[in-house]
Each structure stands twice: as C-alpha cells, then as structure tokens.
DRENKE-995738 format. One record per atom (N, C-alpha, C): residue number from 0; residue in three letters; atom name; x, y, z. Coordinates in steps of 0.2 Angstrom, whole numbers, plus 5000, padded with zeros to 4 digits. Layout:
# residues N
+-----+------+------+------+------+------+
:  nr : rest : atom :   px :   py :   pz :
+-----+------+------+------+------+------+
: NUM :  Ala :   CA :    X :    Y :    Z :
...
+-----+------+------+------+------+------+
//
This chain:
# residues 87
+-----+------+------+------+------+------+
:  nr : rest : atom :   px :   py :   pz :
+-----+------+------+------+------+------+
:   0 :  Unk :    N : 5004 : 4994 : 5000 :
:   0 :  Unk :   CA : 5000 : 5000 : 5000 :
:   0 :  Unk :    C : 5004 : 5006 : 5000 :
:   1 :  Unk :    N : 5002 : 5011 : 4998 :
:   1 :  Unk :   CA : 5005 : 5016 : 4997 :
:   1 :  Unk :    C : 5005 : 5021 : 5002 :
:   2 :  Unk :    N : 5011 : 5024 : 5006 :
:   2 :  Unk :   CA : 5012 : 5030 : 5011 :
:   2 :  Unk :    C : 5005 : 5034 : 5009 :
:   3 :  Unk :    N : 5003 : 5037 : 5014 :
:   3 :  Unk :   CA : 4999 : 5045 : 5017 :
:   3 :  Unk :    C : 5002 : 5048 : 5013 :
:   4 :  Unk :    N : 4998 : 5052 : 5008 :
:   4 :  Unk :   CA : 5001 : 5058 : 5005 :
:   4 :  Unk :    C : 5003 : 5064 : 5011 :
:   5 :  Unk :    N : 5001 : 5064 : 5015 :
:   5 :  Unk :   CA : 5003 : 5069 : 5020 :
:   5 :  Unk :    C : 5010 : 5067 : 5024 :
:   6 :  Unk :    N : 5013 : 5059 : 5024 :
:   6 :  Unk :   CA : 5018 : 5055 : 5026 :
:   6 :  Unk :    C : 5023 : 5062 : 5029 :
:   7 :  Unk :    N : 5028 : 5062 : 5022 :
:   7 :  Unk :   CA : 5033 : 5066 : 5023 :
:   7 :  Unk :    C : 5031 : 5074 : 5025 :
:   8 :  Unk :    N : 5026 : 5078 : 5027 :
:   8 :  Unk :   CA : 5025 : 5082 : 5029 :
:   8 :  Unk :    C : 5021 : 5082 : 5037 :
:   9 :  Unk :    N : 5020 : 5077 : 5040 :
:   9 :  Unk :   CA : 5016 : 5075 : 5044 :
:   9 :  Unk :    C : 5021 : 5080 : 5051 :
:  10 :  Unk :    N : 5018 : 5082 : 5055 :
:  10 :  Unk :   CA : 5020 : 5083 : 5061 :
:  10 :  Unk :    C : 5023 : 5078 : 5066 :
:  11 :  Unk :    N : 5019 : 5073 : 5064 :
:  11 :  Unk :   CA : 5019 : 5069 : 5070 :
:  11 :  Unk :    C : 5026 : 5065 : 5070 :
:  12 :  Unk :    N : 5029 : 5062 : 5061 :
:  12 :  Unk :   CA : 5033 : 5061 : 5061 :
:  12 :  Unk :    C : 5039 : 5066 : 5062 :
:  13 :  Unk :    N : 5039 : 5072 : 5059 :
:  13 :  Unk :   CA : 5044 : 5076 : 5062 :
:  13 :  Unk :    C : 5045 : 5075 : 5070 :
:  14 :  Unk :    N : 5042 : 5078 : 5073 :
:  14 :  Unk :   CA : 5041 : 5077 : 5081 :
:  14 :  Unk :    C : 5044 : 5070 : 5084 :
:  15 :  Unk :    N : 5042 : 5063 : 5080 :
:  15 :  Unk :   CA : 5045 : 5058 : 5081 :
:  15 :  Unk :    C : 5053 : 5058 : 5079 :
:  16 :  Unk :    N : 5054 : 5060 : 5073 :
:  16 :  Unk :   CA : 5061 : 5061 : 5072 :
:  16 :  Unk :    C : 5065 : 5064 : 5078 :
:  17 :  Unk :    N : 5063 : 5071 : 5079 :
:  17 :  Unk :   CA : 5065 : 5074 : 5082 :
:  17 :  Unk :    C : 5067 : 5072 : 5089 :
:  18 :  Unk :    N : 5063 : 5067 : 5091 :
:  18 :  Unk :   CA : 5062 : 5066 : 5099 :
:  18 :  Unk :    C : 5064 : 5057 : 5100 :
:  19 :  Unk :    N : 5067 : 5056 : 5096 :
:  19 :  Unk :   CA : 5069 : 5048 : 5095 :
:  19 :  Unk :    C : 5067 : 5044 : 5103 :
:  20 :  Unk :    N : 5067 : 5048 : 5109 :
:  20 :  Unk :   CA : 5064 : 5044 : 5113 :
:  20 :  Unk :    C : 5058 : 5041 : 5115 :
:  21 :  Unk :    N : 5053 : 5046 : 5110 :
:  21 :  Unk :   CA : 5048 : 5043 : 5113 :
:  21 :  Unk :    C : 5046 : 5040 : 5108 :
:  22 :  Unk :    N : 5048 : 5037 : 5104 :
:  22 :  Unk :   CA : 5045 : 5034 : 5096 :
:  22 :  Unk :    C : 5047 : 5025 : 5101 :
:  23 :  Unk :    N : 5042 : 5023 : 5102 :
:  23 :  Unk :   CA : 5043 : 5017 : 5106 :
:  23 :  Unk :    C : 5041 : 5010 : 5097 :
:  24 :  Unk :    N : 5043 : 5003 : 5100 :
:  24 :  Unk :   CA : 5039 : 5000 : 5095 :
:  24 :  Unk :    C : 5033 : 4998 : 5093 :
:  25 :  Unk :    N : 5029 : 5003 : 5098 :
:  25 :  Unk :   CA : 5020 : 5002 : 5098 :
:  25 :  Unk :    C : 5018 : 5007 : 5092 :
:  26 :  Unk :    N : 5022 : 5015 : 5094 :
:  26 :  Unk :   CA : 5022 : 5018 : 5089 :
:  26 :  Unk :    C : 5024 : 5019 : 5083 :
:  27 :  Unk :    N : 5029 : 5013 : 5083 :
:  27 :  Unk :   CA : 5032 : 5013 : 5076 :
:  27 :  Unk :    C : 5026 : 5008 : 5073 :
:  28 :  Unk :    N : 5021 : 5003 : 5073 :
:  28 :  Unk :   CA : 5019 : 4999 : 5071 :
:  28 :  Unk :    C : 5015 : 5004 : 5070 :
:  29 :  Unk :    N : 5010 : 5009 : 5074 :
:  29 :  Unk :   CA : 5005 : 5013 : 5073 :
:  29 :  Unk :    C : 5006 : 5016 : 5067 :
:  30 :  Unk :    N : 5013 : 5020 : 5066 :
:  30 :  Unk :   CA : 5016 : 5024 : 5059 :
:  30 :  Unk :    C : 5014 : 5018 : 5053 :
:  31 :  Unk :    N : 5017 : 5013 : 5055 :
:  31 :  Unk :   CA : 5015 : 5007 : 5050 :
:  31 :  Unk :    C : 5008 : 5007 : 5046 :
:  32 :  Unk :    N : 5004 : 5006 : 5053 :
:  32 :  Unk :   CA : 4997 : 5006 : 5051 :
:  32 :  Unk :    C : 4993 : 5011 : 5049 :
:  33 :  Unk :    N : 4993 : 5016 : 5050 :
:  33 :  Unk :   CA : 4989 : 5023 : 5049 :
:  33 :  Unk :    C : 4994 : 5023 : 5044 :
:  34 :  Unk :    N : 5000 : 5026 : 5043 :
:  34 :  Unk :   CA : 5003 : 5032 : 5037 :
:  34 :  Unk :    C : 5005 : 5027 : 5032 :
:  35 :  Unk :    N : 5006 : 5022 : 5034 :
:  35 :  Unk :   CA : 5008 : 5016 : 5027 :
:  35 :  Unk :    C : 5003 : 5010 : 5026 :
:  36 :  Unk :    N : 5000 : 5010 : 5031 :
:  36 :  Unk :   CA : 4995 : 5004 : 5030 :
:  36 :  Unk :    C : 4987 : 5003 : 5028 :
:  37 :  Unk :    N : 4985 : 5000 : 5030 :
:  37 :  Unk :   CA : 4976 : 4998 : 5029 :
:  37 :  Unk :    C : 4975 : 5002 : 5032 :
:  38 :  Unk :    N : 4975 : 5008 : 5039 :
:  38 :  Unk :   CA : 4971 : 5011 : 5044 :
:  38 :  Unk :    C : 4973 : 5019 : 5040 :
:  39 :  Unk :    N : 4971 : 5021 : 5036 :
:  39 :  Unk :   CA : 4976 : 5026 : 5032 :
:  39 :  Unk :    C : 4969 : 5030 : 5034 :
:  40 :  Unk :    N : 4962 : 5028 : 5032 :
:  40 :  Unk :   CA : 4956 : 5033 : 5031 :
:  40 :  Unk :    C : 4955 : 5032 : 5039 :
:  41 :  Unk :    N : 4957 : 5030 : 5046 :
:  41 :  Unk :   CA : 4956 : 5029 : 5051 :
:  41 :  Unk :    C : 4958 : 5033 : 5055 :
:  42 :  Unk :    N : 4963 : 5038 : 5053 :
:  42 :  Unk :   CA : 4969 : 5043 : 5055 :
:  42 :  Unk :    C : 4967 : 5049 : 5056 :
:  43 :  Unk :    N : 4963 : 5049 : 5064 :
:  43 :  Unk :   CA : 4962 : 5055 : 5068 :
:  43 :  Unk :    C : 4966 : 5062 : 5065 :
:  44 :  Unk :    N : 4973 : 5062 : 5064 :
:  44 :  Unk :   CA : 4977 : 5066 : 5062 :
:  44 :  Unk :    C : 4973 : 5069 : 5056 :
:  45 :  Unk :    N : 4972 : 5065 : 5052 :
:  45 :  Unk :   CA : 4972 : 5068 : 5043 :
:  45 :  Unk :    C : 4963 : 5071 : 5044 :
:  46 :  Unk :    N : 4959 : 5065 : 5048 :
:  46 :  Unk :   CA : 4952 : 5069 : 5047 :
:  46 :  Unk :    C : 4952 : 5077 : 5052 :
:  47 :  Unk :    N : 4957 : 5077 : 5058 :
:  47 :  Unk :   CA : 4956 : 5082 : 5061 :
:  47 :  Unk :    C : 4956 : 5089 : 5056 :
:  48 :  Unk :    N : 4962 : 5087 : 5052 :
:  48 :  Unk :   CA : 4966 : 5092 : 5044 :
:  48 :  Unk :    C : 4961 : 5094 : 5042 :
:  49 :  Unk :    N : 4956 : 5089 : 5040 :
:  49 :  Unk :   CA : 4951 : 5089 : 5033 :
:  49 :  Unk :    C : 4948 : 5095 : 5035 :
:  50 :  Unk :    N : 4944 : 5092 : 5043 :
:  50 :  Unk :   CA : 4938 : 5095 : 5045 :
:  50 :  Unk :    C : 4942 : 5102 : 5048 :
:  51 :  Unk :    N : 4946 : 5104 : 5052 :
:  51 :  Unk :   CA : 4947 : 5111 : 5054 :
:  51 :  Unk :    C : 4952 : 5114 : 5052 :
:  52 :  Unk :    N : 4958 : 5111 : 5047 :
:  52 :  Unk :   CA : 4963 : 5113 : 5046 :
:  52 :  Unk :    C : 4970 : 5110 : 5052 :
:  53 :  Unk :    N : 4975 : 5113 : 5048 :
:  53 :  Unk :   CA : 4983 : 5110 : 5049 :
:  53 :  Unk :    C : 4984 : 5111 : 5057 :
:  54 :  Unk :    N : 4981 : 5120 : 5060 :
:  54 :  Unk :   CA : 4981 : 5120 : 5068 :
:  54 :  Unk :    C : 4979 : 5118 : 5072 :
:  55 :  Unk :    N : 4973 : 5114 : 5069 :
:  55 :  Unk :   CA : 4969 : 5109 : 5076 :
:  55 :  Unk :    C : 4972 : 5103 : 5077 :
:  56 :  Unk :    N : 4978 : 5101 : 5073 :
:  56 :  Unk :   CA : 4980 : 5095 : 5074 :
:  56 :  Unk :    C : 4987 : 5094 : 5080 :
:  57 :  Unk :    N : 4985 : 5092 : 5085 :
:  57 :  Unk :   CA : 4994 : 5092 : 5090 :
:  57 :  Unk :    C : 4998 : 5088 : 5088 :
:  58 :  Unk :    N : 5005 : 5090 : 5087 :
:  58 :  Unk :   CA : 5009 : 5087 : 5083 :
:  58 :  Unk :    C : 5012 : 5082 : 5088 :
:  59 :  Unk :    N : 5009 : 5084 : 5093 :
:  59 :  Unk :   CA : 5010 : 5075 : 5099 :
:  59 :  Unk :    C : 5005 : 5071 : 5099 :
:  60 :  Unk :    N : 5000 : 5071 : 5096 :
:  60 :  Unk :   CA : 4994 : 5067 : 5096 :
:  60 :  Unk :    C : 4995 : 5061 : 5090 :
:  61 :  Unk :    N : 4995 : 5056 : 5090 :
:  61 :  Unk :   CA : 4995 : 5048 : 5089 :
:  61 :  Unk :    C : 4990 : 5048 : 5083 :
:  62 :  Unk :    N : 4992 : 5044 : 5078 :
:  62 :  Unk :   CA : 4985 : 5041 : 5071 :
:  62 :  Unk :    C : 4979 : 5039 : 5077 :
:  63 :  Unk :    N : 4978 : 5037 : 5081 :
:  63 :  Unk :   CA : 4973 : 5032 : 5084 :
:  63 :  Unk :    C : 4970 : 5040 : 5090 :
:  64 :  Unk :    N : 4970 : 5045 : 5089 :
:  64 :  Unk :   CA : 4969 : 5050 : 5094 :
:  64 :  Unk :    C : 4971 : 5051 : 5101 :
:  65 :  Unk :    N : 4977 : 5048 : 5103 :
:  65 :  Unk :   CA : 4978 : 5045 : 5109 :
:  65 :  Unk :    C : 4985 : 5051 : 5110 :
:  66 :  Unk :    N : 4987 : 5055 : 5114 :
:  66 :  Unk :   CA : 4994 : 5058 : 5114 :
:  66 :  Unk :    C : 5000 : 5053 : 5114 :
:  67 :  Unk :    N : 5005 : 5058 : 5113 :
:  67 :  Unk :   CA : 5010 : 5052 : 5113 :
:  67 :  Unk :    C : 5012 : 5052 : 5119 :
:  68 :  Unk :    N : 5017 : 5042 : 5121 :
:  68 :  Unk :   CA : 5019 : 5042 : 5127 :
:  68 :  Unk :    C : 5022 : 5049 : 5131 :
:  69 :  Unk :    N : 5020 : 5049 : 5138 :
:  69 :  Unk :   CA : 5023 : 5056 : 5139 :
:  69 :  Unk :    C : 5020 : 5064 : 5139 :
:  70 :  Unk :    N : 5015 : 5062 : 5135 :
:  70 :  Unk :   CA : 5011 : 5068 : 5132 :
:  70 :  Unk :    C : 5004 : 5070 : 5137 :
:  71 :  Unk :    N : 5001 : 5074 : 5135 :
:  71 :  Unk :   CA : 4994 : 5073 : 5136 :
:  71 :  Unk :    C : 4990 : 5082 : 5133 :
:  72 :  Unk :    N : 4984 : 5080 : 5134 :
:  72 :  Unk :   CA : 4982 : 5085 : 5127 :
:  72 :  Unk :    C : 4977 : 5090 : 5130 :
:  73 :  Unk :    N : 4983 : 5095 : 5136 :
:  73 :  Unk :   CA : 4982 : 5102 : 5140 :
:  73 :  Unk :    C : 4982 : 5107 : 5134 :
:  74 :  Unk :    N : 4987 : 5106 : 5131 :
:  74 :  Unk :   CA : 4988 : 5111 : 5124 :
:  74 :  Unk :    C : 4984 : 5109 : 5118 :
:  75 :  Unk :    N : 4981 : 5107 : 5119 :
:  75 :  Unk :   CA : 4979 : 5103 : 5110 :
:  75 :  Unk :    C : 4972 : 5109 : 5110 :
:  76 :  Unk :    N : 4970 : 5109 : 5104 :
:  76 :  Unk :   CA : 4964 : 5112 : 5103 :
:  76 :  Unk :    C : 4959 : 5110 : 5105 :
:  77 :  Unk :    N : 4954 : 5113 : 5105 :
:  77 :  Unk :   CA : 4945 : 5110 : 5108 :
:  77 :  Unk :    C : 4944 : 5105 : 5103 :
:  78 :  Unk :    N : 4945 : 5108 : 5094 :
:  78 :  Unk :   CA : 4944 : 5102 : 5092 :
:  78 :  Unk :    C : 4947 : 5097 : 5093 :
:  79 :  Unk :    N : 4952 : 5096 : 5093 :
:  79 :  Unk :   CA : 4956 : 5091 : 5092 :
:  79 :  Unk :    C : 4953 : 5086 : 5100 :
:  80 :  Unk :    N : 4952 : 5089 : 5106 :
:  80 :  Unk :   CA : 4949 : 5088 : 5113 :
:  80 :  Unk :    C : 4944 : 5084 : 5112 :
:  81 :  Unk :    N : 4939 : 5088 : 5107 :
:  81 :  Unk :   CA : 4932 : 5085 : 5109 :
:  81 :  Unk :    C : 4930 : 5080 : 5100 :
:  82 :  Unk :    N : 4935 : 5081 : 5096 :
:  82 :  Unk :   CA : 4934 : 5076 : 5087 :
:  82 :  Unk :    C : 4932 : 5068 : 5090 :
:  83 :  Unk :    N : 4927 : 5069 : 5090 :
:  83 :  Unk :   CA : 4926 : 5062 : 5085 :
:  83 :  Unk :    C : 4926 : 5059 : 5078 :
:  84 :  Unk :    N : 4928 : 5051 : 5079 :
:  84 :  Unk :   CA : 4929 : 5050 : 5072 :
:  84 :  Unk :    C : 4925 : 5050 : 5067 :
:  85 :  Unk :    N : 4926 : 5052 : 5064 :
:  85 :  Unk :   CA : 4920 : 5053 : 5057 :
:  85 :  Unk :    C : 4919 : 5046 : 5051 :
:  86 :  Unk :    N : 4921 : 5040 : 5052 :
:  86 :  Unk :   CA : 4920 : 5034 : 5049 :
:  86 :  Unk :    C : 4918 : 5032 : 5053 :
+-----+------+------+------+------+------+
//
C-alpha cells in the first residue's frame, strides 16, 4: 500500500524524528498502520486536517487520537479535545 500523501509532511513524524525517545515499538507499528497501511482513512490526524485545518491537529497526538507516550492533550485544541471519528 501506498504511504499518506501527508507522510513526509506529517508533524507527527517530524516530532518523532525529532524526539527519538519517545517513538517506542507500539508507535512505530502505529506509523506502519495509519501512514503506510490499511488504517490510512482511520487517522484522527488527517480527518482532524480535513475537518478544521493544519492548527487543530497536536503534533504529539498519535494516528489512533491518543497523545504520545509522555504527552497529554492540555495544549491541544477544543477540536482536536472534543473530534470524534467521522468513519
């Protein structure tokens, strides 16, 4: 299957690069499945995009809408707080 057209622009992955320690092997499988796999229309991330734009999305929040280890979603926008999934 083909990478998320968003892949190499994605925040999250920056953020990941950036932070190599909190990119655990749970979240590497997650990258796997969201940006490169089957769960691609599943990805909190990209519908948050669609629906409110590039600023509602925390670039520590996870394909599955969960923050990253370590994280938690004090900062994050209302939408991105209160998104439900739209599939």
């Amino acid at each position: 299957m083909k990478e998320c057209d968003r892949f190499k622009r994605c925040p999250l992955i920056d953020h990941c690069t950036e932070n190599e320690e909190t990119v655990s092997m749970s979240l590497d499988g997650m990258i796997r499945l969201y940006c490169c796999g089957s769960k691609q229309l599943y990805c909190i991330r990209k519908q948050l995009l669609v629906k409110f734009g590039e600023t509602s999305v925390p670039k520590d929040m996870m394909p599955n809408g969960f923050p990253l280890p370590g994280a938690n979603r004090e900062k994050w926008s209302e939408e991105a707080i209160n998104f439900r999934v739209l599939l």
